[in-house]
C-alpha positions in Angstrom: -164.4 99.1 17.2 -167.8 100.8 18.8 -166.8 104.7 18.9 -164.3 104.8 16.9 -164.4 105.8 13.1 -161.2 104.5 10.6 -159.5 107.7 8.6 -159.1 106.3 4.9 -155.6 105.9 3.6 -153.7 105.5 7.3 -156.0 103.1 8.8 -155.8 105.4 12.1 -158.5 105.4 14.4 -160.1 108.7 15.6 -162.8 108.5 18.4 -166.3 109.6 17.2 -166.7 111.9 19.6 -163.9 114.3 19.1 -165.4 114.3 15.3 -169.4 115.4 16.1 -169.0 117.3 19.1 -170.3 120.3 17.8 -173.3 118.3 16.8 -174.2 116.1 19.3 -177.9 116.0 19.9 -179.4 116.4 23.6 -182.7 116.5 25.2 -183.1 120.2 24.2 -184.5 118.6 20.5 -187.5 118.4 22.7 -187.5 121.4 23.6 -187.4 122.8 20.0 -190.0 120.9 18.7 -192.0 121.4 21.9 -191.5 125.5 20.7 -192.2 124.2 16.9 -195.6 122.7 18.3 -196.2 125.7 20.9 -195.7 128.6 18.2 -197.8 126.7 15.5 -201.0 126.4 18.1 -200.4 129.9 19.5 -200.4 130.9 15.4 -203.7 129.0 15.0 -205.2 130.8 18.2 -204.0 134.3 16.7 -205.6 134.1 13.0 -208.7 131.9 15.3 -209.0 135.2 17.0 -208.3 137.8 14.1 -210.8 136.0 11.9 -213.6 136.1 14.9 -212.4 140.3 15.5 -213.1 141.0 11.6 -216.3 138.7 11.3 -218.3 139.4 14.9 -216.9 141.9 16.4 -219.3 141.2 19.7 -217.1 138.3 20.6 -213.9 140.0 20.9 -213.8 142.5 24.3 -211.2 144.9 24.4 -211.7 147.1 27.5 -211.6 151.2 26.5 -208.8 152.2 29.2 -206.1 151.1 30.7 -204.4 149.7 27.6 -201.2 150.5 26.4 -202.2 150.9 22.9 -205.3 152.1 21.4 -206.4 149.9 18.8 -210.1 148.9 16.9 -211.2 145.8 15.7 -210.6 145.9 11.9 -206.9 147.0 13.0 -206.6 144.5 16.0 -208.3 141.3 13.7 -205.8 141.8 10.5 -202.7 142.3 12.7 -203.9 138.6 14.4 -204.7 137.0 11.6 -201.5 137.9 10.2 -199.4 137.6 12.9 -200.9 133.8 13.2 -200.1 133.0 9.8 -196.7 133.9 10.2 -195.8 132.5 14.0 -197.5 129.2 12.6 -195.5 129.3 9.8 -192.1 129.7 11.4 -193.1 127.1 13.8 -193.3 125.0 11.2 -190.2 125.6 9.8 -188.3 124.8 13.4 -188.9 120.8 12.5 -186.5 121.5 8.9 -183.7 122.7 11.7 -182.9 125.4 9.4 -181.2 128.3 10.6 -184.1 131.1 9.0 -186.6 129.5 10.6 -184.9 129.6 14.3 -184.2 133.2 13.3 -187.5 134.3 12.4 -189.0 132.3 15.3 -187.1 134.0 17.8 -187.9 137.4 16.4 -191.8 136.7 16.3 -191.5 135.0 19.8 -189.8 138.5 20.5 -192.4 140.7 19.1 -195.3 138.6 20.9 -193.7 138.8 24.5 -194.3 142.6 23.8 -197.5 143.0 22.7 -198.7 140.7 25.2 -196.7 143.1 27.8 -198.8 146.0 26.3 -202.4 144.2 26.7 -201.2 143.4 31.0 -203.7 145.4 31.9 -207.1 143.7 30.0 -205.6 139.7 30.2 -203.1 139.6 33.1 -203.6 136.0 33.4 -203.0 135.2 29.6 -200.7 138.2 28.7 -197.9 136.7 31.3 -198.3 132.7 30.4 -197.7 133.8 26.7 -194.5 136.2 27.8 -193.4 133.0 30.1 -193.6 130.5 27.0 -191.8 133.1 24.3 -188.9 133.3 26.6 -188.5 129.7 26.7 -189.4 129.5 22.7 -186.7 132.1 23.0 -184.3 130.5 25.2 -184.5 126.8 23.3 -183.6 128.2 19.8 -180.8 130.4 20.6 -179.1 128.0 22.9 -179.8 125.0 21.4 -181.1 125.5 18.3 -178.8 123.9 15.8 -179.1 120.7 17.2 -182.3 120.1 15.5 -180.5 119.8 12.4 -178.1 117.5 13.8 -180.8 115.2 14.9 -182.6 115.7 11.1 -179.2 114.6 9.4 -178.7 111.6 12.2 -182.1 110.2 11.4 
């Protein structure tokens, strides 16, 4: 019988969907591996932009007021390169559907809606698209986070 699942020893029928409802998988698996692919191109476009602040630092133009933070280049390049090592790989680890992974996601995503608050002033433009996309990276992987795994195990 289609939706239905046999119990062994009783022969009883239980419907299928009173046993998986807590993982039933949804559109939001899109969303997840949308933030998967999101935070591992925003990681490559951090360590892009730390490696160009350490190597020429002509290319990389912070204004000298109206920042939040003060900050120079050796400082500002390791903390990107860093910084995009790690967001790329905890976007990575959102397509095992493991619960670290969402975790440290949503705490990087966290941390880089922040910083970008604090450079407002020099890239208004860029500063409030990334804020925007960590609050949906944000937003997929607490609310519907776990059903990446679901979907691994149902493949």
């Amino acid at each position: 019988m289609a939706g239905t699942t046999s119990m062994s020893g009783g022969g009883a029928t239980v419907p299928r969907h009173s046993m998986d409802a807590e993982s039933e998988v949804t559109g939001w698996v899109g969303w997840i591996v949308f933030a998967g692919t999101v935070m591992m191109l925003i990681g490559t476009f951090h360590a892009f932009e730390g490696l160009l602040a350490l190597i020429r630092k002509s290319i990389v133009v912070l204004p000298n007021s109206g920042l939040v933070v003060n900050i120079n280049y050796t400082q500002w390049g390791w903390t990107q390169l860093i910084a995009g090592v790690l967001v790329f790989a905890a976007g990575l680890g959102l397509f095992t559907g493991r619960a670290w992974a969402r975790a440290v996601a949503v705490i990087l995503a966290s941390i880089s809606a922040i910083v970008n608050f604090a450079f407002v002033a020099a890239f208004p433009f860029w500063s409030l698209t990334m804020i925007a996309l960590c609050i949906v990276v944000i937003y997929a992987l607490t609310a519907h986070g776990g059903e990446m795994k679901a979907a691994r195990e149902s493949a």
